[in-house]
Every structure is written in C-alpha cells, then in structure tokens.
C-alpha positions in Angstrom: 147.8 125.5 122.6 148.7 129.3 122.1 151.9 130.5 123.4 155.3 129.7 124.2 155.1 126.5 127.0 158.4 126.8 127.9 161.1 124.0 128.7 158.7 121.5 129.9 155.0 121.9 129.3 151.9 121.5 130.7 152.3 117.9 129.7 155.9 117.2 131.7 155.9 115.1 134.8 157.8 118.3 136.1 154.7 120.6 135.2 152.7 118.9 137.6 154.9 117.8 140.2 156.2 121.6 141.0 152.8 122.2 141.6 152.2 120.5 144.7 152.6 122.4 147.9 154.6 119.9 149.7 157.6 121.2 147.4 157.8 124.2 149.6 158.8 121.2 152.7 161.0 119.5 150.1 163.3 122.5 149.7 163.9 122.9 153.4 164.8 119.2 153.1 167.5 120.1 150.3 169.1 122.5 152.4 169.4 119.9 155.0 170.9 117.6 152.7 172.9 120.5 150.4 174.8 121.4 153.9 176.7 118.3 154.2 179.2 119.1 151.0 181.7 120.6 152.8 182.7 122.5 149.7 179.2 123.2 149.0 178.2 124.7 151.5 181.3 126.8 152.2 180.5 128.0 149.1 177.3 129.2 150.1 178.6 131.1 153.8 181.8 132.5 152.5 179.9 134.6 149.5 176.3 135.0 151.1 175.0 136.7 155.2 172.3 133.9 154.4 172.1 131.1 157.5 173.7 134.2 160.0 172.1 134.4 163.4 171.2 138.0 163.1 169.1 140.1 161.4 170.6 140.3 157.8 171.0 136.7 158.2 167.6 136.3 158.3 166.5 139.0 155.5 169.4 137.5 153.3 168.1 133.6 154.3 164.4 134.3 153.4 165.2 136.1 149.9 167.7 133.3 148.8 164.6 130.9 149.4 162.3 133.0 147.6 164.8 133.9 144.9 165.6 129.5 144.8 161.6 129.5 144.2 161.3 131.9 141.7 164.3 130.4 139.8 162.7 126.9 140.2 159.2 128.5 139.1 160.4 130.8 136.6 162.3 127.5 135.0 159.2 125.8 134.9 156.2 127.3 134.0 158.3 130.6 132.5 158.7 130.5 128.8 161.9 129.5 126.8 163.5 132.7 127.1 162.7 133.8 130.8 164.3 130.0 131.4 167.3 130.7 129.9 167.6 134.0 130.8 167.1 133.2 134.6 169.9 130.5 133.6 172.1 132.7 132.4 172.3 135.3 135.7 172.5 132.6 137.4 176.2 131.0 135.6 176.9 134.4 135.4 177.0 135.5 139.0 178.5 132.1 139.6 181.7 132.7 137.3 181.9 135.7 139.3 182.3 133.6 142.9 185.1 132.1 144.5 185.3 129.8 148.0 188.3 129.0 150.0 189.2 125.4 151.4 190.2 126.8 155.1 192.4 123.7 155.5 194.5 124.0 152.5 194.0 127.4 151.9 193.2 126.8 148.3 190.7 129.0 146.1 187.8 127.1 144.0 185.4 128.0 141.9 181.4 128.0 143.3 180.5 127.0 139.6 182.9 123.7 140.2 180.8 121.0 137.9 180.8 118.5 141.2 179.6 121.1 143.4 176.5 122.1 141.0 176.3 118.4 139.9 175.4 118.0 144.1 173.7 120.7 144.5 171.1 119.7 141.6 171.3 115.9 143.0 170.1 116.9 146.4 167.5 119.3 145.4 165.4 116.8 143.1 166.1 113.8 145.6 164.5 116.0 147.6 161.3 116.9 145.5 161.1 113.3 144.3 161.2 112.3 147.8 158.9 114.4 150.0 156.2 114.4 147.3 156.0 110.7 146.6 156.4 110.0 150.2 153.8 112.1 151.3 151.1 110.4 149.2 151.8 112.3 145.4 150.8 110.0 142.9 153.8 109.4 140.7 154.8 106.0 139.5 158.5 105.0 139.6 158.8 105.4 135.7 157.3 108.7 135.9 159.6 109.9 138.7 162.5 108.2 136.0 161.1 110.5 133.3 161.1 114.0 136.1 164.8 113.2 136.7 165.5 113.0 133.0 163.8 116.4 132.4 165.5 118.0 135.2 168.3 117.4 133.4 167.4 120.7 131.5 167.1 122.5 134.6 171.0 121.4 135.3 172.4 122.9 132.1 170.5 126.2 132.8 172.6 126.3 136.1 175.9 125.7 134.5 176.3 121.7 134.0 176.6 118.9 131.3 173.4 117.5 131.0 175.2 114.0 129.9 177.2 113.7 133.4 173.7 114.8 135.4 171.9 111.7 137.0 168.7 111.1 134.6 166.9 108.2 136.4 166.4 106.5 139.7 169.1 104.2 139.5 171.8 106.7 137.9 170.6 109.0 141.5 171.2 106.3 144.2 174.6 105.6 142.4 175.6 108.8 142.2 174.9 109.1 146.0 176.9 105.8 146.9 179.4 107.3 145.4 179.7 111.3 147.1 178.7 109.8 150.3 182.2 109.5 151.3 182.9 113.4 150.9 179.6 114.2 153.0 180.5 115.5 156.5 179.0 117.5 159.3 181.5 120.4 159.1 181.0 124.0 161.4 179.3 125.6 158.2 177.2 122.7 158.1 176.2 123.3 161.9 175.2 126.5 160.9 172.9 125.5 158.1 171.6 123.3 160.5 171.4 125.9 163.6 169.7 128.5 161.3 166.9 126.1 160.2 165.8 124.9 163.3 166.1 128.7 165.0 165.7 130.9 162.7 165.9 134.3 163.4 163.1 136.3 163.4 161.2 140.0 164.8 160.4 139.7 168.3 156.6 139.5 167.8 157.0 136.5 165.7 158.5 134.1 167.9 155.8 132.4 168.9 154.9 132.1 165.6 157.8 130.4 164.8 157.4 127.8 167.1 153.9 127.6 165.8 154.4 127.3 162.0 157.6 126.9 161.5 159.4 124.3 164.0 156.9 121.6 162.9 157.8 121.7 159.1 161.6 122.4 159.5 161.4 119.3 162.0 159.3 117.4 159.6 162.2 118.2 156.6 165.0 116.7 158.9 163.2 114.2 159.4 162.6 112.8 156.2 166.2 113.3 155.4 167.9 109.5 154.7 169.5 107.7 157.7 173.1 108.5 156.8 172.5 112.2 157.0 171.0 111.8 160.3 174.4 110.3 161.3 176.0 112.8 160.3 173.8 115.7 162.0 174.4 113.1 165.4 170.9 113.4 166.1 168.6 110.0 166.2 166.7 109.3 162.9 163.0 109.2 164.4 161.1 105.6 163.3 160.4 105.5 159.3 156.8 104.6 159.4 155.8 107.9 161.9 158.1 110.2 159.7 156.0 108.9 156.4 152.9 109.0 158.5 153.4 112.8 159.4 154.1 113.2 155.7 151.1 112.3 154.1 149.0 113.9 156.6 150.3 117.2 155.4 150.7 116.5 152.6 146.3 115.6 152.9 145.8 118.8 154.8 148.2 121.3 152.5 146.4 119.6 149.0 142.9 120.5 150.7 143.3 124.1 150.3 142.1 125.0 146.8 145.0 124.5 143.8 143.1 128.7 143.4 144.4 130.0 146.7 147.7 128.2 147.1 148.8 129.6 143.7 147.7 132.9 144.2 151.0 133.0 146.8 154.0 134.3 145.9 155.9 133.7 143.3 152.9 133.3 141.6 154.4 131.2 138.2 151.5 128.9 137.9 149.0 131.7 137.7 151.2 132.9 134.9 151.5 130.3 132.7 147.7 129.4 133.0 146.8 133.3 131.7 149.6 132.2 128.8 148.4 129.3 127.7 145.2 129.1 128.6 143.4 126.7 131.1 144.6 123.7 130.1 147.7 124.2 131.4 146.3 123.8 134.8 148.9 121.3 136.9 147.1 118.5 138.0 148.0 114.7 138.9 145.0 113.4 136.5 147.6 114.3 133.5 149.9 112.2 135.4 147.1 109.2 135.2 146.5 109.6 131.3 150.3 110.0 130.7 150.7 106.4 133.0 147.5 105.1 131.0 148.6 106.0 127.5 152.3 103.9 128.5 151.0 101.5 129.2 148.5 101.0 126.5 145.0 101.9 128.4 142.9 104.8 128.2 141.6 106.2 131.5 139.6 109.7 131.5 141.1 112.2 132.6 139.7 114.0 135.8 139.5 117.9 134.8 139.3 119.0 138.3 143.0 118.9 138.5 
C-alpha cells in the first residue's frame, strides 16, 4: 500500500469502527457521561462559552463538536505526522489551562492525568458501546484489541499509555472505581440542559425538535443506569433503548458509505485518495481479521 497509513491502518479495528455513522450518537453519549466529573467538566465551563444558553454558546458548542470530530478523524485516518501534530496543539493548549475547585478555592491543571484518563475512558466506552449495541459487528476480543489501540489516541492527548485502560475488563474496573467521584453537579446541569435544548436561530426550532431531540434523547438513553441516577431522571426499559438503537443504526448504515463520507470532516475521503481504495472502512475486514484468529478463512466481502 502506498503512503503513509498513519497510527492505525486500514487494517485496525479502530479504522473501521470510526467509520460507522452511529459514532456521531456515540459522542453526544460521551458528553453525557464526560459531565458527571465534577472536575472535568468544570474544566470545560470555566475555560470554554461552549454549553451557554445563548448565542455564542451555541456557535462555541457546535465548533468544539466539530473540532472533537476532526481531532478524532484527523487521529485516525490522518497520517503519522498530522496525528501527532493534532496531539501536540492539543497538550499544548491544555498546559496553557487552568480550572478552579469553587469549594476549596484551589487551582488545577485541565491536563490533570485523572481528568484526561476520564475523559478518554468515557469517550471510547461510549464508541464501544453505541456501536456494538446498535447492531456493529464487533466481537468482544476485537472491541479488547480497539481499546488497546486507543491507547495511542490517549498519549497524543497528554497521558501514559501504561496507566490507560486497554481492554474490557481493565474499562469496567476502572469505572468501579471513579464512580464514587461521579456527581450531578450545576455545571453538570448545564451540560445536560444544553443537550437536550440547545440553542439555536429562530427558524430552526422546529428543526430541532425534528432532528435533534430524538438522537440527543436516544444518547441519554443509552447512558448506564448509574448515570441515569445521577441525572434523577428514570432510565427508560433496556430492551426498547437497544431496540431504538439498532433501528438507527439499520436506517443511518443504509445511506451509501459514498454520501455519508462526503460530510464534513471529510477524513475518510482523505485517506482513501492516500492510500488508495483499499483503505476503504468496512466491517468485512473485521470478519477476515476474526477468521484469521481464529484459524479459518472466510472471503472477504469487498463491498465494504
């Protein structure tokens, strides 16, 4: 294959999975989840307008999710050097940020390894989550193997890969043990208040309601029981949140793997036109990589 593949590869369980459309759902469920780190998130509201009720809340809220998805694309399917260059701006304007405890009054740092360390944890719970849940094919010891490659993704962003959760198990231990710290502070209402309402131009309102509401509601939903306690809203029954899932996940996957990465930021298109078209994500490459483990050989699908 000509060309630099980047981090990953086309051959990475990460290549594929950031792919799938449902990732764009997963990542409102991270900010769900993010927002219950009290230090976290204060982080967050004390050095960004993002999650205001207003206007610049709502042009700083929307750019923060498109500059998350460019980082997350750009870390991904960019080569080696746009990674680690995107990694570096990001440590950098970290170093640069501080947040304040309002009951102690003390000063931390935003680049605090336990806050990034959370951060990270939430956001590819979330991925692993949504997607699987929602009908992506991905076998337990494949989603072990995307958690042990994110664990390049967390030393781009500041953090030892070695203390970084790099399977399924090292995840739910991890979240045993933060649980105790989680709580559903005023910032937190915020986060929460913002995603449910955000603000937008009068004309698109109804559009809002339309489009929006169902998939922010959808991404609370999916959220795990004890985070529902803490928002003090009812967790809605399992089986009809997985239901609602995969039948977006069905209808978002219909529309042609062409169109949907045609929208922005576009990172797919650009490592296909690198590498050439067998770089194309696609969850047959998760089938061969399953088949070849365990000692079969299934053809590959080339439609992707």
């Amino acid at each position: 294959m000509a060309g630099d593949p980047g981090l990953f590869g086309p051959r990475s369980v990460t290549w594929q999975l950031h792919a799938d459309p449902m990732m764009w759902l997963a990542g409102v469920r991270a900010l769900y989840l993010q927002a219950l780190h009290p230090g976290a998130v204060r982080a967050v509201l004390q050095n960004s307008a993002a999650f205001r009720m207003d206007d610049r809340g709502r042009r700083d809220a929307w750019g923060r999710l498109m500059r998350t998805a460019g980082f997350v694309g750009t870390v991904t399917y960019g080569t080696a050097a746009d990674a680690e260059r995107a990694g570096a701006a990001v440590r950098a304007l970290h170093r640069r940020l501080t947040a304040t405890d309002p009951a102690t009054g003390a000063r931390y740092p935003v680049d605090d390894p336990a806050l990034l360390r959370w951060v990270h944890c939430a956001e590819v719970d979330s991925y692993l989550h949504v997607l699987r849940r929602s009908g992506y094919p991905l076998t337990s010891r494949q989603a072990d193997r995307y958690l042990a490659e994110q664990r390049t993704a967390a030393r781009l962003v500041g953090l030892d890969p070695d203390t970084v959760p790099g399977d399924r198990a090292a995840l739910a231990a991890y979240f045993a043990a933060v649980r105790p710290e989680l709580a559903c502070t005023p910032e937190a209402r915020q986060v929460d208040a913002f995603l449910r309402r955000p603000p937008v131009p009068a004309p698109l309102v109804p559009a809002r309601a339309l489009l929006w509401r169902p998939v922010a509601g959808l991404a609370y939903a999916a959220l795990p029981g004890y985070a529902h306690a803490l928002y003090g809203r009812p967790a809605p029954p399992p089986a009809a949140v997985t239901r609602r899932l995969r039948t977006t996940g069905r209808l978002l996957r219909a529309v042609p793997p062409e169109l949907r990465w045609r929208l922005p930021p576009r990172h797919v298109l650009g490592a296909v036109a690198r590498l050439g078209p067998t770089a194309r994500p696609g969850t047959y490459k998760l089938r061969d990589r399953a088949a070849i483990l365990d000692g079969q050989s299934t053809p590959g699908d080339p439609r992707g």
